[in-house]
C-alpha positions as CSV (number, residue, x, y, z in Angstrom):
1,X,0.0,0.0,0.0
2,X,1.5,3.6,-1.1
3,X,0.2,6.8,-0.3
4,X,0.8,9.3,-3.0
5,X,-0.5,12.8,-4.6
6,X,-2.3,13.1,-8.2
7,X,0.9,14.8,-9.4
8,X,3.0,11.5,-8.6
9,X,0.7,9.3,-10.1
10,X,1.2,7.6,-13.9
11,X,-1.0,9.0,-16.7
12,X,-2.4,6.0,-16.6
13,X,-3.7,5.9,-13.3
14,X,-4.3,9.8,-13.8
15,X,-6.5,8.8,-16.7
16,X,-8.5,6.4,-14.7
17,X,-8.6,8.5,-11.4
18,X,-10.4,11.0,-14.0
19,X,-12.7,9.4,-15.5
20,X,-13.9,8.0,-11.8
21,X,-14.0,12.1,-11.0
22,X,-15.9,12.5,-14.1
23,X,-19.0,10.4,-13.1
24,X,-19.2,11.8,-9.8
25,X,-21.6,14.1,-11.4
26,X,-23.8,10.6,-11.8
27,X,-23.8,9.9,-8.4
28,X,-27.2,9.9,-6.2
29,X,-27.3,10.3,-2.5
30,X,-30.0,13.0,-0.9
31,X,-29.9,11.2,1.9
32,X,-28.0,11.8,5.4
33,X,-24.3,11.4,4.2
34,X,-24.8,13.5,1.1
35,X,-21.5,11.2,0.3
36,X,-21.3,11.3,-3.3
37,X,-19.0,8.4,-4.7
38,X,-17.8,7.3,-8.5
39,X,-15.6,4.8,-9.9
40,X,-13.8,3.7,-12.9
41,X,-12.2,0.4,-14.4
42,X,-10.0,0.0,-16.6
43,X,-10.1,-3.6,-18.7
44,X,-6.9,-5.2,-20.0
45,X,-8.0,-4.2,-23.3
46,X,-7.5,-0.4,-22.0
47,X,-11.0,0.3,-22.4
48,X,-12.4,2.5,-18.8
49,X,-15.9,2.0,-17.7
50,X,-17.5,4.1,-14.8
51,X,-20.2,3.7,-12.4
52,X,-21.8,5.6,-9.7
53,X,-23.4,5.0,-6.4
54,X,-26.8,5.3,-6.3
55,X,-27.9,5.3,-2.9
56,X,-32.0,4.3,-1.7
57,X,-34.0,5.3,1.1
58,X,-34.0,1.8,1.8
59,X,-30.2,1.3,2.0
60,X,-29.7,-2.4,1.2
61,X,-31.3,-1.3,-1.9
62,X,-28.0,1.0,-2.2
63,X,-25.4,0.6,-5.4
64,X,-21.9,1.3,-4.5
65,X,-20.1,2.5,-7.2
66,X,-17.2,0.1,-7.5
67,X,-20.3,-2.6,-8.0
68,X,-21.5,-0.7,-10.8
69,X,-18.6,0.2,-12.4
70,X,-17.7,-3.7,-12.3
71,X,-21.3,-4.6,-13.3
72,X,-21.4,-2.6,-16.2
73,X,-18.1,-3.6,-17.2
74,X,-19.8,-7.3,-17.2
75,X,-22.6,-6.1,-19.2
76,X,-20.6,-4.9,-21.8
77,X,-18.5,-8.2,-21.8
78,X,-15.1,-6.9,-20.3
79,X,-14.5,-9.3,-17.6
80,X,-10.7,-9.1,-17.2
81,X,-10.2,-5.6,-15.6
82,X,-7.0,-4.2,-14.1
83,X,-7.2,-1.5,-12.2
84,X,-10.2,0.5,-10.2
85,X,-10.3,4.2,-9.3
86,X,-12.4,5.2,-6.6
87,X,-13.3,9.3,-5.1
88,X,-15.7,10.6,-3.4
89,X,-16.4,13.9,-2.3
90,X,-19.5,15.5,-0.2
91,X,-19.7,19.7,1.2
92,X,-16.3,20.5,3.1
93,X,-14.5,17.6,1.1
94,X,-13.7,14.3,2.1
95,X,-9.5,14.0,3.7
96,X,-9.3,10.4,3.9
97,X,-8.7,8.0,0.6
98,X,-12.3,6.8,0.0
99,X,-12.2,2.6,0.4
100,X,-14.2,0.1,-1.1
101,X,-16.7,-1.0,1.7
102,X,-16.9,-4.7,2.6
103,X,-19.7,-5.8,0.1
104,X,-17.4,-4.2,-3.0
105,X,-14.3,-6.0,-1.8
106,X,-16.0,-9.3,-2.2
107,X,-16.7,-8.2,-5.7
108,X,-13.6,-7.1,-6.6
109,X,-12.1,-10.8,-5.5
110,X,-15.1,-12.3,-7.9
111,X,-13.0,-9.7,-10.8
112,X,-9.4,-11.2,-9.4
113,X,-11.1,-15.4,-9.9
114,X,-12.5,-14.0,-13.1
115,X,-9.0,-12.7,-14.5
116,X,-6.5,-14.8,-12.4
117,X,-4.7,-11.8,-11.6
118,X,-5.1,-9.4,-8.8
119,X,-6.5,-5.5,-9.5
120,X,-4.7,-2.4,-8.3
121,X,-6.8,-0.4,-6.7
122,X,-6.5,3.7,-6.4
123,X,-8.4,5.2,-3.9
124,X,-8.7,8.8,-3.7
125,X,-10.3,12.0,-1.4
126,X,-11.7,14.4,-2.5
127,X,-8.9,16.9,-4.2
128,X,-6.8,14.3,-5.1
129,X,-4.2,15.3,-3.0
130,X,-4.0,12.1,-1.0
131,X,-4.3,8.9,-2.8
132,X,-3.6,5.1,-1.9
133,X,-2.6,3.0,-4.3
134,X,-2.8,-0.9,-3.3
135,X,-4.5,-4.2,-4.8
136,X,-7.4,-6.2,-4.1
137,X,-4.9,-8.5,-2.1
138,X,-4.0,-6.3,0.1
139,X,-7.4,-4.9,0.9
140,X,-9.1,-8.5,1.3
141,X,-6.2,-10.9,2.4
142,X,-8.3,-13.3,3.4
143,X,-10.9,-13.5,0.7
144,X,-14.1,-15.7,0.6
145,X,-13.2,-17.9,-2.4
């Protein structure tokens, strides 16, 4: 696990962490958080798909947006992803890299089985300026398999 700033990053990762800021304009949550979270993943083909979380009043009924970014990845038949880039931001910002919460890790191991390789993972707050960078591995050690 590395802690970094935008600026250090690779234009790849730059790219991704980009796209995932992009969508954040898709994300839904009027609700008591106001926590507004996107996502992006990049397939080994290069291609990036985002997704973002969509939160209900009922809040099992709650999409994450790593889970949609990987869902609609699956929809459009890219299964063998690399890397994910996750931010978040709400009023006042957000200081702390935004994680993937339990429930997303466990899908993020289903995209590891799937590709036989693990995903890097780039988690970042809200003004980029700090960033974690780290795999699926690390973030679930002990995975359900």
């Amino acid at each position: 696990m590395t802690e970094t700033s935008y600026l250090q990053l690779s234009p790849e990762h730059k790219d991704l962490l980009d796209a995932a800021e992009k969508a954040l304009g898709n994300s839904y949550n009027p609700y008591n958080s106001q926590i507004k979270v996107a996502a992006a993943v990049r397939a080994v083909s290069g291609e990036v798909v985002t997704g973002a979380s969509y939160v209900n009043s009922s809040s099992p009924s709650s999409i994450c947006s790593e889970r949609a970014a990987v869902i609609t990845a699956n929809s459009l038949g890219k299964r063998d992803l690399v890397a994910i880039a996750i931010i978040g931001k709400k009023e006042g910002g957000i200081v702390n890299p935004v994680t993937p919460c339990g429930n997303c890790r466990q899908v993020l191991q289903e995209v590891v089985n799937i590709s036989g390789h693990d995903l890097i993972v780039i988690c970042s707050n809200s003004d980029k300026s700090r960033i974690m960078i780290t795999s699926q591995s690390e973030l679930l050690p002990f995975a359900y398999k």
